[in-house]
C-alpha angles and dihedrals in degrees: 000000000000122000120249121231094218091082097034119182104254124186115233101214113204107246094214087078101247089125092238114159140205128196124216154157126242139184108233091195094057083035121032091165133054122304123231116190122171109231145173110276104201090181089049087034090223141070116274137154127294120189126189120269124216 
């Protein structure tokens, strides 16, 4: 089954810097814009912000 491009995989890239990723998937039509999620940064060892990479 193809995948559809309405739910594309995005990376979550860590905003501290220690070059930490998530990967994810996202619904463009629910959110068009860049998606910001705060997550658990082992590397920093505390949740911080993660915004989507393109």
């Amino acid at each position: 089954m193809a995948r559809n491009e309405l739910r594309p995989v995005v990376k979550l890239r860590s905003t501290v810097g220690t070059g930490y990723t998530y990967v994810t998937r996202k619904n463009r039509r629910n959110d068009p814009e860049r998606l910001e999620l705060r997550k658990f940064d082992p590397v920093a060892g505390r949740h911080v912000v993660f915004r989507e990479e393109r």
